[in-house]
MINUKOL-285506 format. One record per residue (C-alpha): residue in one letter; z, x, y. Coordinates in steps of 0.25 Angstrom, whole numbers, always signed. Each point is the difference from the previous one (the first is absolute). Layout:
BEGIN
+------+-------+-------+-------+
| type |     Z |     X |     Y |
+------+-------+-------+-------+
|    A |     Z |     X |     Y |
...
+------+-------+-------+-------+
// end
This chain:
BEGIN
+------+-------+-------+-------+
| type |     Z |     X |     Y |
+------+-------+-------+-------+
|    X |  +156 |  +406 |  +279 |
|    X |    +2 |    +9 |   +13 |
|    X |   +12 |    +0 |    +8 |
|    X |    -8 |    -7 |   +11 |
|    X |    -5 |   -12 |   -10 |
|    X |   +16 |    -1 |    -5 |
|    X |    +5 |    -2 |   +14 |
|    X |   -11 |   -10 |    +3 |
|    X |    +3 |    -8 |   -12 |
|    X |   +14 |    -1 |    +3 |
|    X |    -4 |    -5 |   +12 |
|    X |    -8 |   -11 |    -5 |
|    X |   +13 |    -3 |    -9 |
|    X |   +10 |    -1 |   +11 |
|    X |    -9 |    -7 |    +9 |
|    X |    -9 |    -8 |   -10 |
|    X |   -11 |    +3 |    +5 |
|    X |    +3 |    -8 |   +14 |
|    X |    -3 |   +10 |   +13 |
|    X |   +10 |    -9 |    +7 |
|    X |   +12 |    +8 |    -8 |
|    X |    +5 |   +13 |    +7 |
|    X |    +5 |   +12 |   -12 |
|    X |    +8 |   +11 |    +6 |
|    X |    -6 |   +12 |    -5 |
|    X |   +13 |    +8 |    +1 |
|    X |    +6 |    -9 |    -8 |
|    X |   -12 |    -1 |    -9 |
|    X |    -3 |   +15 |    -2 |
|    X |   +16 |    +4 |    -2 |
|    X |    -1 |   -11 |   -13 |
|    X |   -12 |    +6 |    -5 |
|    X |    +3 |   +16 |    +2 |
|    X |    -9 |    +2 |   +11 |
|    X |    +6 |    +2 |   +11 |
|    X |    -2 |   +13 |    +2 |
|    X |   -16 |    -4 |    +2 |
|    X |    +3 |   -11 |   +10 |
|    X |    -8 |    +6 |   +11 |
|    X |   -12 |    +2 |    -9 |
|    X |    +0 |   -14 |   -10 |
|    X |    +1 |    -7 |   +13 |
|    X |   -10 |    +5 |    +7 |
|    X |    -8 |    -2 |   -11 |
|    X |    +2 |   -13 |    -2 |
|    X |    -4 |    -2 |   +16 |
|    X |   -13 |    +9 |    -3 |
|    X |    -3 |    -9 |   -11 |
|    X |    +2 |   -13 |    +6 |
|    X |   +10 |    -4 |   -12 |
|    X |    +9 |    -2 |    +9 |
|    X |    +2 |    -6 |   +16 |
|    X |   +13 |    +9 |   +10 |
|    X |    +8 |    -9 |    +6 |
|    X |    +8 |    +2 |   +13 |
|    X |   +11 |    +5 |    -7 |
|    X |    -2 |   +15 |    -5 |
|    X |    -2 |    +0 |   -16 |
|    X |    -1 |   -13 |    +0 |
|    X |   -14 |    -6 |    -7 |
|    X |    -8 |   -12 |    -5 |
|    X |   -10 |    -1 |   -10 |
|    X |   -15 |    -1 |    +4 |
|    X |    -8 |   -11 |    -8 |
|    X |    -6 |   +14 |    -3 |
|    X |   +13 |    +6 |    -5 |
|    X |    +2 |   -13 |    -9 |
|    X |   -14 |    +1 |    -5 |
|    X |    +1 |   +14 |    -5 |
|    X |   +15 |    -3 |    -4 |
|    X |    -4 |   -12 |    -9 |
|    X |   -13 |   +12 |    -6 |
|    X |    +9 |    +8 |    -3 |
|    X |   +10 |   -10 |    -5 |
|    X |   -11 |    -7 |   -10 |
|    X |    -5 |   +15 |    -9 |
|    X |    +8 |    -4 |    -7 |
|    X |    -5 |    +1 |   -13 |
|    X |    -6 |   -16 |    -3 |
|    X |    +5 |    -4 |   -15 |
|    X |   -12 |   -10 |    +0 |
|    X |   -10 |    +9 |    +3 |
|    X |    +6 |   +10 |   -11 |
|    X |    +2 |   -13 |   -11 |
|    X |   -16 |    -3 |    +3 |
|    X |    -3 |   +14 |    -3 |
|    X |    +8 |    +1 |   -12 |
|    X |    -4 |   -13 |    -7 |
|    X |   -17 |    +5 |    +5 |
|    X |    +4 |   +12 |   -10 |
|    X |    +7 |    -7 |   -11 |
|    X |   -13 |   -10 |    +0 |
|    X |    -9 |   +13 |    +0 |
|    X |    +8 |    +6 |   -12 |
|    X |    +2 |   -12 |    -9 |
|    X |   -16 |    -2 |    +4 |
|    X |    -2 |   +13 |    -7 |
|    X |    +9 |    -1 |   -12 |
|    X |    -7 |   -12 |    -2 |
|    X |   -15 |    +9 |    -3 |
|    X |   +10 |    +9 |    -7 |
|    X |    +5 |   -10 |   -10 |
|    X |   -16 |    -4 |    -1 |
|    X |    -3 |   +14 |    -5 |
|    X |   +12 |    +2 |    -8 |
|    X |    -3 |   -15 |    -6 |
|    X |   -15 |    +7 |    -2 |
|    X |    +5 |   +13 |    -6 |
|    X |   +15 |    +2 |    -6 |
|    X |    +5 |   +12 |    +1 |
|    X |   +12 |    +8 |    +5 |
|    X |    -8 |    +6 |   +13 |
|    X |    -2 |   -13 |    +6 |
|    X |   +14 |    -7 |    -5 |
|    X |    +5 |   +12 |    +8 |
|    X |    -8 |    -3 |   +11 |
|    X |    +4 |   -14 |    +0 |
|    X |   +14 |    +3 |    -1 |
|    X |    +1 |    +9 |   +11 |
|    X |    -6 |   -11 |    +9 |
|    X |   +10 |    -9 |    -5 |
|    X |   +10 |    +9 |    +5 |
|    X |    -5 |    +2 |   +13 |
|    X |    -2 |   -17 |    +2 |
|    X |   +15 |    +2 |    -4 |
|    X |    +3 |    +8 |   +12 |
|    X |    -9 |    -7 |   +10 |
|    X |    +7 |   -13 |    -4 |
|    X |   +15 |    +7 |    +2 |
|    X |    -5 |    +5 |   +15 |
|    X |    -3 |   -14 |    +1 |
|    X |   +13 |    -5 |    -5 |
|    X |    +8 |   +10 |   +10 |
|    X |    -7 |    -6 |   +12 |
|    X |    -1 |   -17 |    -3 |
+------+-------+-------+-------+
// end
């Protein structure tokens, strides 16, 4: 996240999301270690239309703008969901395959396919612990 997107979501924070609430930037910036970049965040924030002046200098508002890309920004967060439903695809996938595995092995025993049907064992094994970490 750039130093622009930082400032914005702390803004979103203070404010919660509400462009009736005024952040000092100086105040703002001096917390976060920018202050030194004043000058240049806030004007690009203004360029961006993230955030609204007020009459009193360095003083802002969020836009419904600002607090669009603020709660974008906020929400790439990685989604667990998403990631469980992936996993759980791929250990369907894999126990789809050891199934035909076990078929052949069950058709022809010997120590190549025990081995094959093994190693797929192990790696349902390791999708089911990825999925244990995240439920």
């Amino acid at each position: 996240m750039d130093v622009y997107h930082k400032i914005l979501t702390r803004i979103y924070e203070i404010t919660g999301g509400k462009d009736s609430v005024e952040v000092d930037l100086n105040d703002l910036l001096k917390q976060e270690g920018f202050y030194s970049n004043i000058d240049n965040i806030s004007q690009h924030l203004a360029t961006e239309s993230w955030v609204a002046e007020t009459p009193r200098p360095r003083v802002v508002k969020i836009t419904h703008w600002g607090s669009a890309e603020a709660k974008r920004v906020l929400t790439n967060t990685p989604d667990i969901k998403r990631e469980v439903t992936k996993e759980a695809n791929r250990l369907l996938a894999e126990a789809r395959e050891l199934i035909i595995m076990l078929e052949e092995f069950a058709a022809a025993p010997n120590s190549t396919n025990f081995k094959t049907v093994q190693k797929r064992i192990e790696d349902l094994q390791a999708i089911a612990g990825r999925l244990e970490d995240k439920i």
